[in-house]
C-alpha positions as CSV (number, residue, x, y, z in Angstrom):
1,X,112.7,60.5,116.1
2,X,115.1,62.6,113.8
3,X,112.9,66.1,112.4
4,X,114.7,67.9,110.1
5,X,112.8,71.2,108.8
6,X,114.9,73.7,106.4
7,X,114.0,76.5,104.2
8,X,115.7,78.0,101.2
9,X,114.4,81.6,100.2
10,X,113.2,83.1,96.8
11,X,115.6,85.1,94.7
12,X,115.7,88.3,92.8
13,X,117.9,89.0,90.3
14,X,119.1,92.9,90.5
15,X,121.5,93.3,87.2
16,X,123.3,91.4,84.9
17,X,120.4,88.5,84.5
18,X,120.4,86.7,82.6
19,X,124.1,86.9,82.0
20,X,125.4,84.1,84.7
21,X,124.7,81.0,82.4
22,X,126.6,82.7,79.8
23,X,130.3,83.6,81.4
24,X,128.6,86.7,82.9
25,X,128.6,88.8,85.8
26,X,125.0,89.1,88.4
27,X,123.9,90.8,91.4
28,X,121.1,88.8,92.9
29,X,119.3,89.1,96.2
30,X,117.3,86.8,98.3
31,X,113.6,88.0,98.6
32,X,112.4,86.3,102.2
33,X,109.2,86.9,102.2
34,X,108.8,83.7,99.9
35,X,110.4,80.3,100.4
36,X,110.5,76.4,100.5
37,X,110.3,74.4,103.0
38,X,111.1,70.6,103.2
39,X,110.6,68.9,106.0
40,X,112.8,65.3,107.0
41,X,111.8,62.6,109.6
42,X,112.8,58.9,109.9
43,X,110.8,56.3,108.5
44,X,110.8,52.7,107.6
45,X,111.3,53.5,104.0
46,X,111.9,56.3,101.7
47,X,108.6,57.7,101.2
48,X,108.4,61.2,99.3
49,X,104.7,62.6,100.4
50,X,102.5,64.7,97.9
51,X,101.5,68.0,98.9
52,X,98.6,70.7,97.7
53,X,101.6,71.7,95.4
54,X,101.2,68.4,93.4
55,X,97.9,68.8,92.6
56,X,96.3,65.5,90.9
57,X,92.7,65.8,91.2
58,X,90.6,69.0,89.1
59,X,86.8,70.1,89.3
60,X,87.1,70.1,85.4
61,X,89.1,69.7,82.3
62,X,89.0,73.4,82.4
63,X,90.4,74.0,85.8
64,X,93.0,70.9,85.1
65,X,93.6,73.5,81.6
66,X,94.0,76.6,83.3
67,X,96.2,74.7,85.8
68,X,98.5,73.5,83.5
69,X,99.2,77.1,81.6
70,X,99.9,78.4,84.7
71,X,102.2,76.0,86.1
72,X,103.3,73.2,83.4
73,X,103.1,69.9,83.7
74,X,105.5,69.1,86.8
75,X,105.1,69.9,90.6
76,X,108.3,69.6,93.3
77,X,108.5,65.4,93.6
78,X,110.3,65.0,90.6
79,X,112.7,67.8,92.1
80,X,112.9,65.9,95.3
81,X,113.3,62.6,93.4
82,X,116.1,63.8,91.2
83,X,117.8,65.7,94.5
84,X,117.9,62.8,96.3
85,X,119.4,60.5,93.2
86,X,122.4,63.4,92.6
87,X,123.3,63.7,96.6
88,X,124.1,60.2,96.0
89,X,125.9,60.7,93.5
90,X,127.8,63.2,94.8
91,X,128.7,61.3,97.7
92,X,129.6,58.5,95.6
93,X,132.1,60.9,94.1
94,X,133.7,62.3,97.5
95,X,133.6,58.7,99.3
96,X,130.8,59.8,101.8
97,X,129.8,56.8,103.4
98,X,125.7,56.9,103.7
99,X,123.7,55.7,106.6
100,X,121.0,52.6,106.4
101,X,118.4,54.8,108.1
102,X,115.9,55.8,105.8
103,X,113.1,58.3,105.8
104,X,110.3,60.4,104.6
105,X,110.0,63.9,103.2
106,X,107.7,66.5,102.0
107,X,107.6,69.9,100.9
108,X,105.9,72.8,100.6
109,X,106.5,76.3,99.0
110,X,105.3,79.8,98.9
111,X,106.8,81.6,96.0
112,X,104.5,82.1,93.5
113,X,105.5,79.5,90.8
114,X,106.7,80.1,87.7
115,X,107.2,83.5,87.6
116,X,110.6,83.8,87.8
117,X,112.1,83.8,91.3
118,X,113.9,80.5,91.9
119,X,110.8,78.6,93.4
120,X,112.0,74.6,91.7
121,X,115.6,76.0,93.0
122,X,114.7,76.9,96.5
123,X,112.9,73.2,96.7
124,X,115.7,71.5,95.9
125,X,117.9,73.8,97.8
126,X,115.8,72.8,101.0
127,X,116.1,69.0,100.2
128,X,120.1,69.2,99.9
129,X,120.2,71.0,103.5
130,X,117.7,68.3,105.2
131,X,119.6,65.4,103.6
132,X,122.9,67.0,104.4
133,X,122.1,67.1,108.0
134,X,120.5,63.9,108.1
135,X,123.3,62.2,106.8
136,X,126.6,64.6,108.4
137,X,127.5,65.4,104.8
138,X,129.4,68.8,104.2
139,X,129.6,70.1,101.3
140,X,131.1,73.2,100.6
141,X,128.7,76.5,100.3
142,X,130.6,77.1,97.1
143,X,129.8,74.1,95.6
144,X,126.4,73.6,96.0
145,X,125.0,75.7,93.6
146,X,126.3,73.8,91.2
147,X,125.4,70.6,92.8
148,X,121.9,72.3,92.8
149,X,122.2,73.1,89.2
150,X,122.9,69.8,88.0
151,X,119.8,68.1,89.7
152,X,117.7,70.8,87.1
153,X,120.1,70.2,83.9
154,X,121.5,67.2,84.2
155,X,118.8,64.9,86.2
156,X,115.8,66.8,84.5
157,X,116.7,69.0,81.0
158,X,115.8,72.0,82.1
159,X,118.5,74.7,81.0
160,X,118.8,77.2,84.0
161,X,122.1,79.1,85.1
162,X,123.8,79.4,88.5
163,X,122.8,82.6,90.2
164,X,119.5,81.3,91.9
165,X,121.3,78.9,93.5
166,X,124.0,80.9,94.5
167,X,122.1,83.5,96.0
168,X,120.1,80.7,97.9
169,X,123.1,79.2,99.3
170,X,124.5,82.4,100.3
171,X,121.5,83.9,101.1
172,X,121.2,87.9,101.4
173,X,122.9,89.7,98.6
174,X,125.7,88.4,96.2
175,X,127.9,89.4,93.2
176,X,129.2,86.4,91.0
177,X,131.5,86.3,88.6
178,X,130.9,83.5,85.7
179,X,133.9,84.4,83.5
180,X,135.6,81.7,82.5
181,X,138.9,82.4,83.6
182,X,137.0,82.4,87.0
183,X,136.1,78.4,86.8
184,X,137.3,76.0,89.2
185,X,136.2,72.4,89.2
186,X,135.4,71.1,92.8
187,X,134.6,67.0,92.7
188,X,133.4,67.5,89.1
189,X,131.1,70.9,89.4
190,X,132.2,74.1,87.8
191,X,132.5,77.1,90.2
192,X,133.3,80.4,90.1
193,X,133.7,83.7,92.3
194,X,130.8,84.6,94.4
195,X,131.2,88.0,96.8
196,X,128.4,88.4,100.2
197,X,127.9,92.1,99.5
198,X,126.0,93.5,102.6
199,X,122.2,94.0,102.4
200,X,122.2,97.4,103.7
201,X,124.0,98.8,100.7
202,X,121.0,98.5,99.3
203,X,118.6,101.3,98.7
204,X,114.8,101.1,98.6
205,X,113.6,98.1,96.6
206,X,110.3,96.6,95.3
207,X,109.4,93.3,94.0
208,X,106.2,92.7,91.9
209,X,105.1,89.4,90.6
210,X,102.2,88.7,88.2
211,X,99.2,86.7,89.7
212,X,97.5,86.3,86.4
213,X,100.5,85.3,83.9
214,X,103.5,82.6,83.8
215,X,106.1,81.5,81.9
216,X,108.8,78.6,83.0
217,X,112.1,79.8,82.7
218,X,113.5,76.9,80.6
219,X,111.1,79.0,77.7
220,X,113.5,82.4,77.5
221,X,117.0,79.7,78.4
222,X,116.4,77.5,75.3
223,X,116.1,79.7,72.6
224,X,119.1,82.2,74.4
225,X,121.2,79.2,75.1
226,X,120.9,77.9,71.1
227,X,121.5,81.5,70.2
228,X,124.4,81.8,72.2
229,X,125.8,78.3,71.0
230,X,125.5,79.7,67.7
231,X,127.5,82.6,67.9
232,X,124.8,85.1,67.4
233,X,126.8,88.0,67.4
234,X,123.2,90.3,68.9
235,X,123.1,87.7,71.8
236,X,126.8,87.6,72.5
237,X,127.3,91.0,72.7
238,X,124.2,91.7,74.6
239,X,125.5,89.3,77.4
240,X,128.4,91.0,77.3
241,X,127.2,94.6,78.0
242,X,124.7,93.4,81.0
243,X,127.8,91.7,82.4
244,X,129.4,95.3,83.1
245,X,126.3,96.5,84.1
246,X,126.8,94.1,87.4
247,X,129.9,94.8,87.8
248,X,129.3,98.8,87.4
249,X,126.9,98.2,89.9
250,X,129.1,96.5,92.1
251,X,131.3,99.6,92.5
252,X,127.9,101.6,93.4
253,X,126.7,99.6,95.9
254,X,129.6,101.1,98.6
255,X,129.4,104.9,96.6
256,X,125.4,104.3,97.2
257,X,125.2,105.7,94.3
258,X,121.4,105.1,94.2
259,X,120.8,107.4,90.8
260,X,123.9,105.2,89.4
261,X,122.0,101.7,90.2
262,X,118.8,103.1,89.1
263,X,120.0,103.6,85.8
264,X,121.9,100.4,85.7
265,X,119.0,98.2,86.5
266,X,117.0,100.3,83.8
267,X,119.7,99.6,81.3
268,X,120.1,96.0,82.1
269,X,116.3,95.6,81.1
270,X,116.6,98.0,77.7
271,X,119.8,95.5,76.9
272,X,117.2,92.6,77.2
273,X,114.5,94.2,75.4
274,X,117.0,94.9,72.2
275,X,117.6,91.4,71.6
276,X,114.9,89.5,73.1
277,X,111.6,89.3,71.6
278,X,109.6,89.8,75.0
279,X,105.8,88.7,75.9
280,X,103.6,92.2,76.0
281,X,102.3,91.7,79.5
282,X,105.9,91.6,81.0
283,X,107.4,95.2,79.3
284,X,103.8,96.2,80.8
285,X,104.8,95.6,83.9
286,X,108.8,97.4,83.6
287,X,107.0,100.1,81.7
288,X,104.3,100.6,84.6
289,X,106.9,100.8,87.2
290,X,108.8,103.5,85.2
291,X,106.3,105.9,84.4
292,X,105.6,105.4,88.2
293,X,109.3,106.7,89.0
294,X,110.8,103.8,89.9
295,X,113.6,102.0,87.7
296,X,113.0,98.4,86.8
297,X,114.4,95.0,85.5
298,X,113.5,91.6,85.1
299,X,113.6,89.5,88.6
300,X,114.3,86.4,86.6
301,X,112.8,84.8,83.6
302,X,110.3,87.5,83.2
303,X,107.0,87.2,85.2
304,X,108.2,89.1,88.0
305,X,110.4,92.7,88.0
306,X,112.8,93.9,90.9
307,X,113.9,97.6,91.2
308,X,114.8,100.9,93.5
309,X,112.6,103.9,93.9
310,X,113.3,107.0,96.0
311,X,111.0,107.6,99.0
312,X,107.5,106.0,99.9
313,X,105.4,108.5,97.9
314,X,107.1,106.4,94.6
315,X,106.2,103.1,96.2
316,X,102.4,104.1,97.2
317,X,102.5,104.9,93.0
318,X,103.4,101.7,92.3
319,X,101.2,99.7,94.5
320,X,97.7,100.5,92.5
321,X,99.3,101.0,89.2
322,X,100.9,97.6,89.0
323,X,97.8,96.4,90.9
324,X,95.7,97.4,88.2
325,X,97.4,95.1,85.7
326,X,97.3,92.1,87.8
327,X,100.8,92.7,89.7
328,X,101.4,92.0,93.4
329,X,103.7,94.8,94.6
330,X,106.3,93.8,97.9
331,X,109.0,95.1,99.4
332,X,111.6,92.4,99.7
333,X,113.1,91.1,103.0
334,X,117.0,90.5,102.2
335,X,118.7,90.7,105.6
C-alpha cells in the first residue's frame, strides 16, 4: 500500500504584510516549529477522514460558543475538499492524465488557528504535495502558490494574498515582489518574482501568538481589499510605503544591518496602525514587546507578532511580559 505523509510549515510575515495582495513587496519566513500534516494512502474510494481539528460534538452550547469565536465556523475538510476539486482542475488545464486509483486522506495541524500564521494555507499546501506525488504531477514551485491561493479565493471566498503560500512552497525565508509589471500568467495563475534569501541573514527573532484571542484573516482582507478597490487614497498610499519597507529591508539583510531591520519592522507596524483601525489586544501585544526592547510587527492578520531583539537578556523580558497578557513567546525555527 501507497503512504504518502507531507508537511507544509507555518509562516511569519517579517515586513511589508500586508502589502503582497495589493502589488506589494514582503519578506516572509517559515516558522517550523508549527505545521500541517496530511497524510495519503490507497483506498477503495475517496474517503476524507475527520480529525480532533473538526470538532462536531460540545459538552455545551457554551463550549460549542466559545468554540466557534475562537475558530469560526469551518475546520480543514472543506480545505481538503476544495484542494482536491482545483488539482483537478488544474490538471484538466495542463492535460495531466489522472490515475483510477483512489484513496483516503486526513490531516492534522499544529499551528495555533486563526491567529494569523498560514495554518488553512499550510493544510492545503500539504494536500497539493500528497496528491502531487500520488498522482506524478509536477507543478512548478512557482506556481503553486497561486494554485494554493485559488483553492481559498476562488473555491471558498475567502480574500487572502500570496505570500503564505509562497513562503510555504519555498520554505525558509523569501522576498516577493507583487508589482504588476512583475506578473506572469503560468496555465491561468498569476505569478510574480520570489527571491530564497538565506536564513542565516537573519538576526535574532521571536514569534508570539495569542492563546486567548482570534481573528480570521478574511476580517482585516475585506474591508482593505474594498478600500483598496475604491481608491482610498490612505490605503493606497499606505501599501505603498510598507512595500519599500521590504524592499529596504531586503538590502539589510546581507549589510546585517540589524538596527536597520529593527526599525523597518517597527515602521511597517506604525504604517499599519495609521490606517487601520486595530483590535486593542493586538497593539497590546506590539506595544509589550517594544517597551521590552525588542522591535515588532504583525506576523499576519494580527493575532500573532514577529520581530528581532538584541541578545537573550531582551528575550527573557519578553517571555513573562507577553506571557502576562495571554501571549506564547517562541523563537522561530527557519532553517
Amino acid at each position: 500500500m501507497i503512504i504518502i505523509r507531507k508537511r507544509a510549515y507555518a509562516r511569519a510575515a517579517l515586513v511589508g504584510n500586508p502589502s503582497d495582495g495589493y502589488e506589494g513587496k514582503t519578506i516572509s519566513l517559515i516558522v517550523r516549529n508549527f505545521w500541517a500534516e496530511v497524510v495519503l494512502y490507497e483506498w477503495a474510494s475517496v474517503d476524507i477522514l475527520l480529525t480532533e481539528e473538526d470538532r462536531a460534538r460540545f459538552g455545551s452550547v457554551q463550549d460549542l460558543a466559545r468554540d466557534v469565536a475562537l475558530h469560526g465556523y469551518y475546520g480543514g475538510i472543506r480545505l481538503i475538499k476544495a484542494t482536491i476539486k482545483r488539482f483537478v482542475d488544474y490538471c484538466g488545464v495542463v492535460g495531466a492524465a489522472l490515475h483510477g486509483q483512489n484513496f483516503s486522506i486526513r490531516y492534522h495541524t499544529t499551528i495555533p488557528r486563526q491567529v494569523g500564521l498560514a495554518g488553512s494555507s499550510a493544510i492545503i499546501m500539504a494536500t497539493l504535495r500528497c496528491l502531487m506525488e500520488f498522482y506524478d504531477v509536477d507543478i512548478p514551485v512557482d506556481v503553486q502558490p497561486s494554485l494554493v491561493l485559488s483553492v481559498e479565493r476562488d473555491e471558498l471566498g475567502v480574500a487572502a494574498g500570496l505570500q503564505d503560500r509562497v513562503a510555504q512552497a519555498y520554505e525558509g525565508l523569501v522576498y516577493m515582489d507583487f508589482s504588476r509589471e512583475r506578473e506572469r500568467i503560468v496555465h491561468g495563475l498569476p505569478c510574480y518574482a520570489y527571491e530564497p534569501l538565506d536564513p542565516a541573514l537573519l538576526p535574532p527573532l521571536y514569534v508570539a501568538y495569542h492563546r486567548g484571542y482570534s481573528e480570521p484573516t478574511e476580517v482585516f482582507h475585506a474591508d482593505a481589499r474594498a478600500r483598496f478597490r475604491r481608491g482610498d487614497q490612505e490605503v493606497v498610499e499606505g501599501m505603498r510605503r510598507v512595500a519599500e519597507l521590504a524592499a529596504s529591508a531586503r538590502d539589510a539583510l546581507p549589510n546585517r544591518d540589524v538596527r536597520r531591520l529593527a526599525a523597518l519592522i517597527d515602521a511597517n507596524f506604525d504604517v499599519r496602525r495609521e490606517i487601520f483601525k486595530l483590535p486593542p489586544w493586538q497593539v497590546q501585544m506590539v506595544d509589550v514587546a517594544r517597551a521590552c526592547g525588542a522591535s515588532a510587527n504583525f506576523a499576519g492578520s494580527g493575532g500573532a507578532i514577529v520581530g528581532t531583539y538584541e541578545g537573550d537578556a531582551t528575550f527573557e523580558r519578553l517571555r513573562p511580559a507577553l506571557d502576562a497578557i495571554g501571549c506564547q513567546v517562541i523563537r522561530p525555527e527557519v532553517s
